[in-house]
C-alpha positions in Angstrom: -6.1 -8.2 -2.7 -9.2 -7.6 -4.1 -11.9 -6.4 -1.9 -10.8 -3.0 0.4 -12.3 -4.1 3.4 -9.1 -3.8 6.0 -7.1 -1.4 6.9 -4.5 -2.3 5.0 -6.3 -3.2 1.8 -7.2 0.5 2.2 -3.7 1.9 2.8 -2.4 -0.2 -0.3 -5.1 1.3 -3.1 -4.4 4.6 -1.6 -1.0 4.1 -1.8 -1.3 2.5 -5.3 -3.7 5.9 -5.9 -1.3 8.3 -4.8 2.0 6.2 -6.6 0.1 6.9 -10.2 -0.6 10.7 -9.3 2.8 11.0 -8.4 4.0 9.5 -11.5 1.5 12.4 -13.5 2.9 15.3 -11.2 6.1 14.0 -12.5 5.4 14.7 -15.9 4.2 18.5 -15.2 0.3 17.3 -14.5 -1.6 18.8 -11.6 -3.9 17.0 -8.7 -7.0 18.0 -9.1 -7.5 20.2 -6.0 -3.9 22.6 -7.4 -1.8 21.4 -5.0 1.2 19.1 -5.4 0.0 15.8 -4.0 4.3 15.5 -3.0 4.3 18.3 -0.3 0.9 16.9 1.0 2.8 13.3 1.5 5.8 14.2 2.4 5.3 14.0 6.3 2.8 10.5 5.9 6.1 9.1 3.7 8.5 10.6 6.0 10.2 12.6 3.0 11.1 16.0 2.7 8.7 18.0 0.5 11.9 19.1 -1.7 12.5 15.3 -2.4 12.6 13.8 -6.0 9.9 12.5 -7.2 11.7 9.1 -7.8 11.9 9.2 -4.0 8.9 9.4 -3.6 7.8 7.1 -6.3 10.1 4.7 -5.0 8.7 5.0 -1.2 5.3 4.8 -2.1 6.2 1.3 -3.8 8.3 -0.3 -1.1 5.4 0.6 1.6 3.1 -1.4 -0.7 5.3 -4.5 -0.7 5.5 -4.4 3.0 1.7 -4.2 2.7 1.3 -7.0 0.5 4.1 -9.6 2.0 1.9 -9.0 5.2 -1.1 -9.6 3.7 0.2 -12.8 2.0 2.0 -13.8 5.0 -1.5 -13.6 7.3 -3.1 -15.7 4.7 -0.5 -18.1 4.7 -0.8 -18.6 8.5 -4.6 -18.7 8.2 -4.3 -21.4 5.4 -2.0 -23.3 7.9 -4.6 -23.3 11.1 -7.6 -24.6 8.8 -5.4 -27.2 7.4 -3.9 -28.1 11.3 -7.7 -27.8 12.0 -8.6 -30.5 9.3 -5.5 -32.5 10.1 -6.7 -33.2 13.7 -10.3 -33.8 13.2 -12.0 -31.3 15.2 -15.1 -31.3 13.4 -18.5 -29.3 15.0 
């Protein structure tokens, strides 16, 4: 993934976004607006907000491997129509 131009190329840098400011709140840094970027996520990751921030951490990263094992697995699948379409010599 390159290019942020789906849905869920734009769900997996904002994940990947959030997953490094986590890892900085972790060490005692703040977000830029004050707030603690965990308390903010806790209902989108389905966390409480009193949850470790390992939780987190590790929530965050398991949500972008579902993200990218879909995104592989759609390109896979489109590889395998253009090559079934050059296989059968449907040509325009």
């Amino acid at each position: 993934m390159s290019t942020a131009n789906t849905p869920r190329h734009v769900e997996y840098w904002q994940l990947a976004s959030v997953k490094g400011a986590l890892k900085l709140e972790s060490k005692g840094l703040k977000h830029s607006s004050g707030k603690a970027l965990s308390t903010s996520w806790a209902k989108h990751l389905g966390l409480k907000p009193r949850d470790s921030y390992e939780k987190y951490i590790e929530t965050v990263q398991a949500r972008m491997e579902v993200l990218l094992k879909e995104e592989q697995a759609e390109a896979a699948a489109k590889t395998d129509v253009a090559a079934q379409t050059e296989g059968t010599g449907n040509s325009s």
